[in-house]
C-alpha positions as protocol buffer text, in pm:
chain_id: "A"
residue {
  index: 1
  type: UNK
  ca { x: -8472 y: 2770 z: 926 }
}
residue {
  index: 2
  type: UNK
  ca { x: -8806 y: 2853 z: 798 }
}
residue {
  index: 3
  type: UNK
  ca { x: -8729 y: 2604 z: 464 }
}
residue {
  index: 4
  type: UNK
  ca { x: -8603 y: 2297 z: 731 }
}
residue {
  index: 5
  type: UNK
  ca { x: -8965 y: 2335 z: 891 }
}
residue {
  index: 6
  type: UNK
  ca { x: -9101 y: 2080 z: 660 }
}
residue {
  index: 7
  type: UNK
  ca { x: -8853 y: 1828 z: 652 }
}
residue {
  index: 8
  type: UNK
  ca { x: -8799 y: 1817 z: 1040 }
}
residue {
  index: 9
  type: UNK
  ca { x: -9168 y: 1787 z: 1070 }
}
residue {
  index: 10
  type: UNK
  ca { x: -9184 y: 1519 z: 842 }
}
residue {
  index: 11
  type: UNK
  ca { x: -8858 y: 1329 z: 989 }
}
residue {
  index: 12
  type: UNK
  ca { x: -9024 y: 1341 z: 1345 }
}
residue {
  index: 13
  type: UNK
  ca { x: -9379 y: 1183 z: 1212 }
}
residue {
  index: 14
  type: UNK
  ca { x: -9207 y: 922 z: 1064 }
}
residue {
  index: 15
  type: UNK
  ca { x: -8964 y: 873 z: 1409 }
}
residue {
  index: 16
  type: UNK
  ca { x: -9311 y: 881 z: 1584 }
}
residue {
  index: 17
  type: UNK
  ca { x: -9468 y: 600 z: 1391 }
}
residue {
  index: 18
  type: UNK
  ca { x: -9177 y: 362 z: 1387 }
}
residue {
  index: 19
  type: UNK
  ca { x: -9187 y: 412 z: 1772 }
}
residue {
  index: 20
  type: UNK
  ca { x: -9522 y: 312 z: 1763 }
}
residue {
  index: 21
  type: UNK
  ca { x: -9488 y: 6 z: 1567 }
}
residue {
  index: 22
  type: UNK
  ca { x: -9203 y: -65 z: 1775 }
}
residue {
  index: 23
  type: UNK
  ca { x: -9402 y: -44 z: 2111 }
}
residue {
  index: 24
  type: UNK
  ca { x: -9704 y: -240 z: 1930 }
}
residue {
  index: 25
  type: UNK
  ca { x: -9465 y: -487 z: 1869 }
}
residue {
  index: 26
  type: UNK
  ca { x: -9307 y: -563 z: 2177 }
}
residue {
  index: 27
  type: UNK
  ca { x: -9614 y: -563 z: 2367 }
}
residue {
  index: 28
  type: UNK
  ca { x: -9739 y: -834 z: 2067 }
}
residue {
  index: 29
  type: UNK
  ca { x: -9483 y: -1024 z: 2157 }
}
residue {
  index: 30
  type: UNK
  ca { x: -9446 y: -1001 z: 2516 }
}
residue {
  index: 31
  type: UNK
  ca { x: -9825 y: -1074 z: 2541 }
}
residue {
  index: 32
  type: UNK
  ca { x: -9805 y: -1344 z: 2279 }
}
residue {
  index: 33
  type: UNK
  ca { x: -10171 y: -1250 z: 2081 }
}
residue {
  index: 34
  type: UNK
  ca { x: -9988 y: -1245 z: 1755 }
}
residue {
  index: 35
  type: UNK
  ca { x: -10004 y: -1608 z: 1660 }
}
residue {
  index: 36
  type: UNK
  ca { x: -10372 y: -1677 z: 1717 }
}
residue {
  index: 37
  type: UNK
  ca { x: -10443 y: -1377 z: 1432 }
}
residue {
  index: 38
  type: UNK
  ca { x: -10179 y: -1457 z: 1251 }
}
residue {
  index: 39
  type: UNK
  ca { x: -10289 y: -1812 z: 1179 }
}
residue {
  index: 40
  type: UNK
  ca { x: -10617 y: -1740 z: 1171 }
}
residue {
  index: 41
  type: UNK
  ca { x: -10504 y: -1492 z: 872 }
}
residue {
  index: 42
  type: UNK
  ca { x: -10344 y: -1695 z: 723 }
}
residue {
  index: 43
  type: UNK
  ca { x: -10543 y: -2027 z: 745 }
}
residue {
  index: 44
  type: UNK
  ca { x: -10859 y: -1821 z: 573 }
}
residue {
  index: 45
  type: UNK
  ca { x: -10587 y: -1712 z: 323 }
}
residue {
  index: 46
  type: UNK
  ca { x: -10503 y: -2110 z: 231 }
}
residue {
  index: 47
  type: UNK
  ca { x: -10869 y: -2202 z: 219 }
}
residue {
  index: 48
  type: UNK
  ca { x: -10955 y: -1941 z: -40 }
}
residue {
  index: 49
  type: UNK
  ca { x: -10598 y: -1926 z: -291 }
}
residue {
  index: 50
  type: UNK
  ca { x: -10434 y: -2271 z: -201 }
}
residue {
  index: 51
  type: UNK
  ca { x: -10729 y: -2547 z: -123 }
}
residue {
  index: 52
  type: UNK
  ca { x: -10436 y: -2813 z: -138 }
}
residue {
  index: 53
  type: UNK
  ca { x: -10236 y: -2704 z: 101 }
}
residue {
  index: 54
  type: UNK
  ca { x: -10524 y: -2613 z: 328 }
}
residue {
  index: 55
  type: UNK
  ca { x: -10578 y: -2968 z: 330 }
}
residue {
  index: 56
  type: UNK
  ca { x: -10291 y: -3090 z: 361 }
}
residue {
  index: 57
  type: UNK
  ca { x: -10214 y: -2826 z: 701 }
}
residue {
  index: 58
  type: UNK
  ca { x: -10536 y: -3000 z: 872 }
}
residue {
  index: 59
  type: UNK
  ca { x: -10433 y: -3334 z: 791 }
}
residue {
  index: 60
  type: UNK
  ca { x: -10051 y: -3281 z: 968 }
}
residue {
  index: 61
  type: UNK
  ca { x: -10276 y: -3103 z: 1224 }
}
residue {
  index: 62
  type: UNK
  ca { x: -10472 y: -3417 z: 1272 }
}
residue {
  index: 63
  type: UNK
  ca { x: -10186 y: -3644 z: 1231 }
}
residue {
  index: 64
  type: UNK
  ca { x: -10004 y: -3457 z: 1507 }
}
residue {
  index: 65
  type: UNK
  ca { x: -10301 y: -3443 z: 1735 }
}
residue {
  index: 66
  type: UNK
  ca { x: -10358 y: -3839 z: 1682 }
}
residue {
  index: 67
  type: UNK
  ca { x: -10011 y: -3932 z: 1844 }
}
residue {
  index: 68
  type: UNK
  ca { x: -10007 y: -4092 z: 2186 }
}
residue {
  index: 69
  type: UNK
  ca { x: -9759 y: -4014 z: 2427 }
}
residue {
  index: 70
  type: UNK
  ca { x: -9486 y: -4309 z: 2465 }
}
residue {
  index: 71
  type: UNK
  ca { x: -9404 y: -4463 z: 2767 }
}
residue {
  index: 72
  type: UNK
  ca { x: -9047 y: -4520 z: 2953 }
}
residue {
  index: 73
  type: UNK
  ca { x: -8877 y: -4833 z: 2773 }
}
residue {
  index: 74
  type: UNK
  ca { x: -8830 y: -4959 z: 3156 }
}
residue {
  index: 75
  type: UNK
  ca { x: -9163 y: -4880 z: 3265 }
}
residue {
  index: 76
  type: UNK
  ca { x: -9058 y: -4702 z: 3552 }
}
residue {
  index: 77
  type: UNK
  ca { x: -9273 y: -4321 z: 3522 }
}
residue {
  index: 78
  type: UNK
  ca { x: -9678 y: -4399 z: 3526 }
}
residue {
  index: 79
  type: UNK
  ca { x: -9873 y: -4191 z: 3317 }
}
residue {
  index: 80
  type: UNK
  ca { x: -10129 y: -3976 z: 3536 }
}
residue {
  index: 81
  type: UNK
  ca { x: -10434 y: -4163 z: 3597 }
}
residue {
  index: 82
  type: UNK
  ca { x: -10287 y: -4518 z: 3592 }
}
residue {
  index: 83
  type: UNK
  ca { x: -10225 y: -4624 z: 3943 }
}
């Protein structure tokens, strides 16, 4: 038993640190402050290896910002604001 001691030990750090990561996770999720890092990672990442790309991400983010909501072909909804 004395020789297991080590292993066991070992096996129930390991069980105790997935759990962890598993709970940090879900909560992650559930409280959705993953993407806000994540991009923010990520973004500074782009800017330093891949300066093209980094461009080109804040010009689709521009692009997609620039858009202006479409009407109803028949005119019938009113946008908020407009009588």
């Amino acid at each position: 038993m004395h020789a297991l001691f080590p292993y066991l030990a070992l096996l129930g750090f390991l069980a105790a640190v997935l759990g962890f990561f598993t709970w940090l996770s879900r909560r992650i999720r559930r409280r959705g402050t993953a993407g806000g890092g994540m991009s923010g990672a990520l973004a500074a990442y782009e800017e330093a290896f891949r300066t093209t790309s980094h461009a080109s991400h804040h010009e689709i983010r521009t692009q997609a910002r620039r858009k202006a909501p479409t009407d109803s072909p028949d005119g019938w909804r009113r946008r908020r604001g407009k009588g």
